[in-house]
DSSP file (Angstrom, degrees, kcal/mol; ACC not computed):
  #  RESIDUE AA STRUCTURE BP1 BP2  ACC     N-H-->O    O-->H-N    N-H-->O    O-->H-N    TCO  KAPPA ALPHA  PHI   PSI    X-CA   Y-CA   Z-CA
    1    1 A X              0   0    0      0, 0.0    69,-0.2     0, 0.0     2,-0.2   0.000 360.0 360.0 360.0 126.3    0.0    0.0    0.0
    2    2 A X  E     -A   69   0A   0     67,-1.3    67,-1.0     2,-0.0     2,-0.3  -0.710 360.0-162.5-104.5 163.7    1.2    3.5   -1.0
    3    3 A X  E     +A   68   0A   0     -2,-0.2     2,-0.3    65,-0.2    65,-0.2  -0.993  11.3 173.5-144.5 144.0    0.3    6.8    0.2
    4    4 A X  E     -A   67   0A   0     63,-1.8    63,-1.7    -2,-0.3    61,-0.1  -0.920  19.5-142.3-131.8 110.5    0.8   10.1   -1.3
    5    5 A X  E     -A   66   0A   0     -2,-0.3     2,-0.3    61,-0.2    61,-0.2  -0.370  31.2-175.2 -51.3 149.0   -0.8   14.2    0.2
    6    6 A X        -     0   0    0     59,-1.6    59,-0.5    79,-0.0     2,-0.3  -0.731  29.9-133.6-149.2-146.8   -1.7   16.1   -2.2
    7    7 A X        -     0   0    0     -2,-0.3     2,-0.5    57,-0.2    57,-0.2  -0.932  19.2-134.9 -40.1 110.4   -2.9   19.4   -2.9
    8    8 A X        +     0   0    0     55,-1.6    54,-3.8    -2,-0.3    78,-0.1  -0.854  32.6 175.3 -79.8 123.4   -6.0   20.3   -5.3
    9    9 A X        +     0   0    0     76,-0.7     2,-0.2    -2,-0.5    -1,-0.1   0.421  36.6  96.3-109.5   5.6   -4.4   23.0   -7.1
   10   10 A X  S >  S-     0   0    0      1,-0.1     3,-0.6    50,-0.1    82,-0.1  -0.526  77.1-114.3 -96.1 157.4   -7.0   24.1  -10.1
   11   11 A X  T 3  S+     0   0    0     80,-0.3    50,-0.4     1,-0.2    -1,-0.1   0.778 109.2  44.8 -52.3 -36.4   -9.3   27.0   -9.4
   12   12 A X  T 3  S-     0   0    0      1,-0.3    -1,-0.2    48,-0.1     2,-0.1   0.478 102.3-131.5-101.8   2.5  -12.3   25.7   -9.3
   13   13 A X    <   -     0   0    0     -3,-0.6     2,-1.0     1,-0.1    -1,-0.3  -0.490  62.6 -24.3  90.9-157.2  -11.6   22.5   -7.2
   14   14 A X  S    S+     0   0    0     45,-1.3    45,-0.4    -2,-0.1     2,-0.2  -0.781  84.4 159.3-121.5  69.2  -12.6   18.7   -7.9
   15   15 A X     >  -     0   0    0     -2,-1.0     4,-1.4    43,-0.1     5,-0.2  -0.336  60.5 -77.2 -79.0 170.5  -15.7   19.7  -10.3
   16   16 A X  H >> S+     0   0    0      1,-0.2     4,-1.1     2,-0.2     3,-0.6   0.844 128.9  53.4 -60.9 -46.0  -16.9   17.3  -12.6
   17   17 A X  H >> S+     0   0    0      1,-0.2     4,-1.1     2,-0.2     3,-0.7   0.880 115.4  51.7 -39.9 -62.6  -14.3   17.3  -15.6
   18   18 A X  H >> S+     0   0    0     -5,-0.2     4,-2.2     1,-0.2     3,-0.6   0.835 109.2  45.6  -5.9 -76.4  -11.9   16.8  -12.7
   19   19 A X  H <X S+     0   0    0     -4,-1.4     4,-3.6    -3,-0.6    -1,-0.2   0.729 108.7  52.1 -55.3 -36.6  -13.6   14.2  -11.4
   20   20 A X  H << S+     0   0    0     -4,-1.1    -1,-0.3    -3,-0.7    -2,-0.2   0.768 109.6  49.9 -85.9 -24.7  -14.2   12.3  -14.4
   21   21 A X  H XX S+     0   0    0     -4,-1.1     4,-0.6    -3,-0.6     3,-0.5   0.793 107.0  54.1 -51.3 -48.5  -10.4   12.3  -15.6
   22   22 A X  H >X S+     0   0    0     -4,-2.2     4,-2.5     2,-0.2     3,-1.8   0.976 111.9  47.3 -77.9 -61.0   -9.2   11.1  -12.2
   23   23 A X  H 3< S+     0   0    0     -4,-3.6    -1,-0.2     1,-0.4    -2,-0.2   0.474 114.2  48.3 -82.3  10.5  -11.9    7.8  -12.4
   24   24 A X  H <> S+     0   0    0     -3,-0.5     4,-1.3     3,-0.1    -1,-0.4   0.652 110.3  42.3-113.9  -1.4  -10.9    7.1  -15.5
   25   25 A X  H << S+     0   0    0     -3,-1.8    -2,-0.2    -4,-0.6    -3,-0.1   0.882 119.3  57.4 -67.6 -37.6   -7.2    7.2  -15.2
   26   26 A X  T  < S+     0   0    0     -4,-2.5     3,-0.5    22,-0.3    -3,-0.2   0.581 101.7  47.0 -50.7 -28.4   -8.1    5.4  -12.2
   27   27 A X  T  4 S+     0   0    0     -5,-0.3     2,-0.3     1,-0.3    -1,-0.2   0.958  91.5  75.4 -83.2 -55.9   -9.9    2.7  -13.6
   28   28 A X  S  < S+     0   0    0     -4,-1.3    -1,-0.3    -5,-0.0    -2,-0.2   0.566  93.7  87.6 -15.5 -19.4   -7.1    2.1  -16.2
   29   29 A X        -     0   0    0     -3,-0.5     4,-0.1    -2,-0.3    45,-0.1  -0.419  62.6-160.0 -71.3 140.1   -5.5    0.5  -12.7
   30   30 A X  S    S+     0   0    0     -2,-0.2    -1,-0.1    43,-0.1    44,-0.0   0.857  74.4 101.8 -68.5 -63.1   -5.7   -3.0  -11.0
   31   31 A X  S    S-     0   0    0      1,-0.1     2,-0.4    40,-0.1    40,-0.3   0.238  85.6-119.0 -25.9 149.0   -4.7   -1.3   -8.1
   32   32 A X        -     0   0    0     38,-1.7     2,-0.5     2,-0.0    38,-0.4  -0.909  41.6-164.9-100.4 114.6   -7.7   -0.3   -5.2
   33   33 A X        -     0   0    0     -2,-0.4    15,-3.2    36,-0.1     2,-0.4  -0.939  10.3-179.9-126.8 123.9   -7.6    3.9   -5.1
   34   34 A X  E     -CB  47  68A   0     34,-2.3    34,-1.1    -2,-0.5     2,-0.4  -0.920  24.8-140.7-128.7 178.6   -9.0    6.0   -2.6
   35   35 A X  E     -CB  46  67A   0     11,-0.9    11,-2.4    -2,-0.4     2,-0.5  -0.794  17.0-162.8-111.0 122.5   -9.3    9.3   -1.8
   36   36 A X  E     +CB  45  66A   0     30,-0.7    30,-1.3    -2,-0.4     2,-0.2  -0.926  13.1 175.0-102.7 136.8   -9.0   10.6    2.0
   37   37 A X  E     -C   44   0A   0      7,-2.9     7,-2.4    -2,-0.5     2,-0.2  -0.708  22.9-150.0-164.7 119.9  -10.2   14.1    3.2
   38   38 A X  E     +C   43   0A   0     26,-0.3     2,-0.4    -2,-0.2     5,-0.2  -0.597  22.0 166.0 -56.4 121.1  -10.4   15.4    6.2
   39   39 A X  E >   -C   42   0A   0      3,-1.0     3,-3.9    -2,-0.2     2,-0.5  -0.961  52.9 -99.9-159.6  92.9  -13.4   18.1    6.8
   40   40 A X  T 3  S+     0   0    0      1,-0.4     3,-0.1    -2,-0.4    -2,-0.0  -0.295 115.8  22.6 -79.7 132.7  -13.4   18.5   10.7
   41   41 A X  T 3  S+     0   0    0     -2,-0.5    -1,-0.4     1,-0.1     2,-0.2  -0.448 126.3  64.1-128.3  40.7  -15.1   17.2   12.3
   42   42 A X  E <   -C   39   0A   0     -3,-3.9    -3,-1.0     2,-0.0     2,-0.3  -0.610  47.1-165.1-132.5 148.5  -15.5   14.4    9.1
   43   43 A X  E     -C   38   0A   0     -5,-0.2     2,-0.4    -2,-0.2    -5,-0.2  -0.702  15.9-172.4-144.3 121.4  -13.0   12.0    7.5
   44   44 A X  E     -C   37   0A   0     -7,-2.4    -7,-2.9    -2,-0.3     2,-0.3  -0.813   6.1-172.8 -87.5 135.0  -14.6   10.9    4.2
   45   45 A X  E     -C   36   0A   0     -2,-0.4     2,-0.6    -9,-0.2    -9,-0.2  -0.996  15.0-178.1-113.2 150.0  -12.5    8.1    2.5
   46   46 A X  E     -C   35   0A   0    -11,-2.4   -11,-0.9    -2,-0.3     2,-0.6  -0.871  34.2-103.4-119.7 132.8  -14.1    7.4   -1.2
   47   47 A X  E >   -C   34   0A   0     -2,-0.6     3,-1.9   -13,-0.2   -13,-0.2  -0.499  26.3-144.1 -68.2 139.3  -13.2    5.0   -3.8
   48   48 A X  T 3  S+     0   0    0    -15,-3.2   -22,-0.3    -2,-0.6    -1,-0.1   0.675  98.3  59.4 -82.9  -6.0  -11.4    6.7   -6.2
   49   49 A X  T 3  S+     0   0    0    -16,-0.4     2,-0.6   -23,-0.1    -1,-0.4   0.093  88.6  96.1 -97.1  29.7  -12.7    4.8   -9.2
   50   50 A X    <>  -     0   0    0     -3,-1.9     4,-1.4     1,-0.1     3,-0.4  -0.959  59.6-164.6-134.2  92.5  -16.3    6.0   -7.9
   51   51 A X  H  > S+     0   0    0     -2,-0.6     4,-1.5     1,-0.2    -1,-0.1   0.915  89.0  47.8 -30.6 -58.8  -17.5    9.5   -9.9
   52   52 A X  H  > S+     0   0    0      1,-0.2     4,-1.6     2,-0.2    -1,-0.2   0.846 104.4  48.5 -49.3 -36.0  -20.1   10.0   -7.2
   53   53 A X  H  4 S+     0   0    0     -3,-0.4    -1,-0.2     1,-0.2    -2,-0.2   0.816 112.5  54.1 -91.1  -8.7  -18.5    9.6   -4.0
   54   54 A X  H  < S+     0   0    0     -4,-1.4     3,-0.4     1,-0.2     5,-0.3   0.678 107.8  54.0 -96.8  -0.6  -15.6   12.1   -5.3
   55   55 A X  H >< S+     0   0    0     -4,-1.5     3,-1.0     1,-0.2    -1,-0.2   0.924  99.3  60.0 -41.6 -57.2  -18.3   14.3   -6.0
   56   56 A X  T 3< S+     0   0    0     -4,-1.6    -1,-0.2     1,-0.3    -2,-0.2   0.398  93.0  66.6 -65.0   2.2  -19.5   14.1   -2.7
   57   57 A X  T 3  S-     0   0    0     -3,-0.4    -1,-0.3   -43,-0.1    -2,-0.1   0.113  80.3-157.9-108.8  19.4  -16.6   15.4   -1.3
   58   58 A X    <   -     0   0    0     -3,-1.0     2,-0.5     1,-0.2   -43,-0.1   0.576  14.9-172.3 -25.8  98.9  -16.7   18.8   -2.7
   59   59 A X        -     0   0    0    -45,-0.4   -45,-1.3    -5,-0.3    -1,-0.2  -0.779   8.9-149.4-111.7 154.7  -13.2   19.9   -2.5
   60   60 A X    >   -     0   0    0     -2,-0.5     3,-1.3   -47,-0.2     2,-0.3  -0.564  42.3 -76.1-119.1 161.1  -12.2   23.2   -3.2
   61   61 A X  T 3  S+     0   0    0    -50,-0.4   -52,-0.2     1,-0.3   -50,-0.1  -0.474 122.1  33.3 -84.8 140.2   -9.1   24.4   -4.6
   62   62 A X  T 3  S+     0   0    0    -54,-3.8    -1,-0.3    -2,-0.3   -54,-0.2  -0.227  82.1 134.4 108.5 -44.5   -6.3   24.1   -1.4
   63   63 A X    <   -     0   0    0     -3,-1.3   -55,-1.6   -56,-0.2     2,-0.4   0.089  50.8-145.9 -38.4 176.7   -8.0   21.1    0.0
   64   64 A X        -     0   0    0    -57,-0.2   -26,-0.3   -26,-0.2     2,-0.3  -0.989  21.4-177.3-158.8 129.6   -5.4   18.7    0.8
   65   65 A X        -     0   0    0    -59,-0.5   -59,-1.6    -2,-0.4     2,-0.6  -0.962  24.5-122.9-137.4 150.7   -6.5   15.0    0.2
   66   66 A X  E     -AB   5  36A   0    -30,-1.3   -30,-0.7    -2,-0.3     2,-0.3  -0.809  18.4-160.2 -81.1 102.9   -4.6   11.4    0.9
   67   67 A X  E     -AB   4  35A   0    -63,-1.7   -63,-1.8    -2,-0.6     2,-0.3  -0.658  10.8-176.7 -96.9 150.1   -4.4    9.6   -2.0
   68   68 A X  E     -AB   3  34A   0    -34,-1.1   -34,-2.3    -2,-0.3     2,-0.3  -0.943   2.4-172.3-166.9 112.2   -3.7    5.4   -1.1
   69   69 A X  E     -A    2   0A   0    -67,-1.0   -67,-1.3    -2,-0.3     2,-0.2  -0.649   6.7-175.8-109.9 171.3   -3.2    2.7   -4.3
   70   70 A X        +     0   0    0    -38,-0.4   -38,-1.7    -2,-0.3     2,-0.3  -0.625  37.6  43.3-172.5  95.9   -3.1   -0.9   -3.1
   71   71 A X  S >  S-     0   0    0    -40,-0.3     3,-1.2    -2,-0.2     4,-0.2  -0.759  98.0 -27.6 136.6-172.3   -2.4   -3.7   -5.6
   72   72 A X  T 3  S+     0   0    0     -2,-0.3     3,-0.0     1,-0.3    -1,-0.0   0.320 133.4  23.1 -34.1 -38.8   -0.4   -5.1   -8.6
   73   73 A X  T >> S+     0   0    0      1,-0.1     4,-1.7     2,-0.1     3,-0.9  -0.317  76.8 132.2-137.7  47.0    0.4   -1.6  -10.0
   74   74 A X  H <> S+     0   0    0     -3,-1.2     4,-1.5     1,-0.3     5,-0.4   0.906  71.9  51.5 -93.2 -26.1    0.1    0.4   -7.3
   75   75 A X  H 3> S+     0   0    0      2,-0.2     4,-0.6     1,-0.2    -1,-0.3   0.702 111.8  54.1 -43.7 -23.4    3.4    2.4   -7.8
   76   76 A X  H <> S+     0   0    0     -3,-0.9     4,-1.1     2,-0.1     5,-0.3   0.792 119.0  33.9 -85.7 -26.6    2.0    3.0  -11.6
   77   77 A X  H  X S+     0   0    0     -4,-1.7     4,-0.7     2,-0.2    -2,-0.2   0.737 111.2  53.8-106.4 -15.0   -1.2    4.4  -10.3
   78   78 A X  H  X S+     0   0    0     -4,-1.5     4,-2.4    -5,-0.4     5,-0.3   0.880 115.2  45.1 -75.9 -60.2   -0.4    6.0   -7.5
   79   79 A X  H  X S+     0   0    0     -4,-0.6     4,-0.8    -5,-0.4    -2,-0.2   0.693 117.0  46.9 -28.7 -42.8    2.4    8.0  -10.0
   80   80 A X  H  < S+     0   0    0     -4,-1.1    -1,-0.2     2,-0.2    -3,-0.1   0.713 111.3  45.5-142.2 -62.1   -0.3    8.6  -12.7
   81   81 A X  H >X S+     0   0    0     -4,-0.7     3,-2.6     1,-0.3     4,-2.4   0.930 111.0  59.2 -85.2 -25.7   -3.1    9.8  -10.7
   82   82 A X  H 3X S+     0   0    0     -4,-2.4     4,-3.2     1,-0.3    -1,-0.3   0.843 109.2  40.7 -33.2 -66.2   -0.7   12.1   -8.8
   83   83 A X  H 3< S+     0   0    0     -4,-0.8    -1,-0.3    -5,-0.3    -2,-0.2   0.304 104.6  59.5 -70.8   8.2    0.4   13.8  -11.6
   84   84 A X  H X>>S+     0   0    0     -3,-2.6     3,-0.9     2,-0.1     5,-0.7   0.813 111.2  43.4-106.6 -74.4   -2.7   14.0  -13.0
   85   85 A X  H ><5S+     0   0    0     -4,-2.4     3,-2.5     1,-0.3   -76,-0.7   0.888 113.7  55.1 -20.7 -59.0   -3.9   16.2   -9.2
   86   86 A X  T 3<5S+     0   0    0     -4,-3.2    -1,-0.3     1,-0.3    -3,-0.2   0.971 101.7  61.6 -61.9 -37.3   -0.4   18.4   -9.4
   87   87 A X  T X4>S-     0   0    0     -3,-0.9     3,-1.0    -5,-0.2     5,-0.8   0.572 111.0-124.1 -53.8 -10.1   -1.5   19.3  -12.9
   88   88 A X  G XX5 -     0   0    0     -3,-2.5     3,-2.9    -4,-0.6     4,-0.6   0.924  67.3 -73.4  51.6  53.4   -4.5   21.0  -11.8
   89   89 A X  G 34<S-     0   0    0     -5,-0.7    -1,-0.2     1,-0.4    -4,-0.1   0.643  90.3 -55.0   0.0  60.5   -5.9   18.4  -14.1
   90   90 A X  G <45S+     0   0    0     -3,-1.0    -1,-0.4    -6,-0.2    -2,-0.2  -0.084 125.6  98.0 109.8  -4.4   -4.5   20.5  -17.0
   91   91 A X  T <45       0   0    0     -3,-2.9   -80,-0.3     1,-0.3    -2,-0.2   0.271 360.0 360.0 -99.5   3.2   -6.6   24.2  -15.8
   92   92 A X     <<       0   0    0     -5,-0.8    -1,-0.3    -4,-0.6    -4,-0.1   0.366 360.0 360.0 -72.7 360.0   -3.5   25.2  -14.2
């Protein structure tokens, strides 16, 4: 199991386009990814291949979220999805 923080860095946070690029790089995976975020008093964890539940988590740009791959490729997907978050999924 890996773990990476990370920052949402695009202006308008983990909106749908977002969302929908991250679960499908995600899916591309073997690997089990979820998403942690801390909301106090809250910690949601989501599956990361799940469009809905990273909806539900309505992060804003600054949130700061745990990202955790677990399986076969989990160095490829942990890498992958990483870069895909530092990118401000390309609206930076």
């Amino acid at each position: 199991m890996l773990t990476k923080e990370l920052t949402i860095r695009n202006d308008s946070g983990f909106h749908i386009r977002p969302a929908q690029l991250f679960t499908e790089k995600a899916a591309s995976f073997q690997s089990t990814v979820n998403l942690e975020y801390k909301s106090e008093p809250n910690i949601s964890i989501i599956d990361g291949k799940s469009i809905l539940g990273l909806m539900t988590l309505g992060l804003e740009k600054g949130s700061v979220i745990t990202l955790t791959t677990e399986g076969p490729d989990e160095q490829a997907a942990l890498d992958a999805l990483a870069e895909l978050v530092e990118s401000g999924f390309g609206e930076v």
